[in-house]
C-alpha positions in Angstrom: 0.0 0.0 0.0 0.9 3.7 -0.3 3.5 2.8 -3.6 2.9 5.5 -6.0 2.5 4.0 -9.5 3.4 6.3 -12.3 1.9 6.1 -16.3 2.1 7.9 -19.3 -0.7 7.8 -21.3 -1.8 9.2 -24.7 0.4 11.2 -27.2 2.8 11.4 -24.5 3.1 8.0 -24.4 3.8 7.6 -27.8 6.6 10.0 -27.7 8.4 8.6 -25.0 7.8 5.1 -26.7 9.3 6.8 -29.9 11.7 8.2 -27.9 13.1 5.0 -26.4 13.5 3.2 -29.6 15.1 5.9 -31.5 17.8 5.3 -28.4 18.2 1.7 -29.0 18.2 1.6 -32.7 20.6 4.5 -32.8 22.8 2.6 -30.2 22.7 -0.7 -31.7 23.3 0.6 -35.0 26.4 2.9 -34.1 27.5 0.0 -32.5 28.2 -1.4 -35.7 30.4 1.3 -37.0 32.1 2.1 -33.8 29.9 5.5 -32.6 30.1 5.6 -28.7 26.8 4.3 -27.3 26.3 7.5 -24.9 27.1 10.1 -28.0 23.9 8.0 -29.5 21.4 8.2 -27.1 22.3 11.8 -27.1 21.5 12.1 -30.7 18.5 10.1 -30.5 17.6 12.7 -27.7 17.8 15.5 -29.7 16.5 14.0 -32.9 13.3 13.5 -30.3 13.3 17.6 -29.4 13.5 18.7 -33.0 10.3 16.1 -34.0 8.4 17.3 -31.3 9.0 21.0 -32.3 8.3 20.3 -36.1 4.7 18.3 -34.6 3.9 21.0 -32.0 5.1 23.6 -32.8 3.2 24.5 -36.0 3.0 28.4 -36.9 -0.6 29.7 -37.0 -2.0 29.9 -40.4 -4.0 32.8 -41.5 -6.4 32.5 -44.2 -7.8 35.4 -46.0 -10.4 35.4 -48.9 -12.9 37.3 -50.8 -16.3 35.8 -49.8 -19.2 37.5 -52.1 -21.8 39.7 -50.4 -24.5 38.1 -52.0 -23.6 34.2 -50.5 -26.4 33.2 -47.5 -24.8 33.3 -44.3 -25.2 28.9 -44.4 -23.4 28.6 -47.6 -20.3 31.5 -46.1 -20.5 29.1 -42.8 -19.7 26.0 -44.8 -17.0 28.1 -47.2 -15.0 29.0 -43.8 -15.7 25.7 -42.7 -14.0 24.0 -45.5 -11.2 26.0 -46.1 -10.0 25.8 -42.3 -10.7 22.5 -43.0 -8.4 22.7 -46.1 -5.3 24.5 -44.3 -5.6 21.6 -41.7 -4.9 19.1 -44.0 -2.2 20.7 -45.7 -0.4 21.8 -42.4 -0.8 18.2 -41.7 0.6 16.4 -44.8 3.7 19.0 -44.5 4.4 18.4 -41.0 3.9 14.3 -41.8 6.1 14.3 -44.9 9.2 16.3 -42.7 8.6 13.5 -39.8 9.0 11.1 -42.0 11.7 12.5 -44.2 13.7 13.0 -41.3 13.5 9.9 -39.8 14.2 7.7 -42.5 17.6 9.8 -42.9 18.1 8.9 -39.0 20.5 6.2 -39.0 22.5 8.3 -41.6 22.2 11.9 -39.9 23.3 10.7 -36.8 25.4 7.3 -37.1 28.7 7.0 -39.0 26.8 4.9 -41.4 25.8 6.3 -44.8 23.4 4.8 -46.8 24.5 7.0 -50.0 28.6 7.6 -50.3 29.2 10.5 -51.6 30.8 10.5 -55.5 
């Protein structure tokens, strides 16, 4: 009785989870080219702080259009409606497509490997 039990739940969760096995794989794999294990889990830290900051820390968007004076107010609620809707998705597929750009190129931005020598 009285032990304090501790969980992460949620998106948080998922980060930390991320977070862990960006350590091990980076480890593991700059094991195998002779990177110093601490040096790794340092990287995979910051790789970690620069997703979360590309994920979270998304700019406000401002959207500004010419709605015509004649439209009913409905037809003006579901123009503004889909256009937010609209900058959503795109902020979304850009923040997606750098996540997963950058962490394909992990084991190559932060190990010694490189999957592409330069010519």
């Amino acid at each position: 009785m009285g032990e304090i039990i501790q969980v992460t739940l949620g998106p948080q969760r998922d980060w930390e989870l991320a977070r862990a096995q960006w350590a091990e794989g980076l480890a593991t794999v700059g094991a195998l080219f002779g990177d110093d294990e601490s040096l790794m889990r340092a990287k995979a830290h910051c790789l970690y702080r620069v997703l979360r900051r590309i994920v979270e820390d998304v700019p406000a968007v401002r959207v500004s259009a010419t709605v015509p004076d004649d439209l009913p107010a409905e037809q003006v609620s579901l123009l503004t409606s889909a256009m937010r809707d609209a900058a959503l998705k795109g902020i979304e597929a850009s923040t997606c497509h750098a996540v997963r750009v950058l962490t394909a190129a992990i084991y190559d931005l932060c190990t010694s490997k490189l999957g592409a020598k330069p010519s």
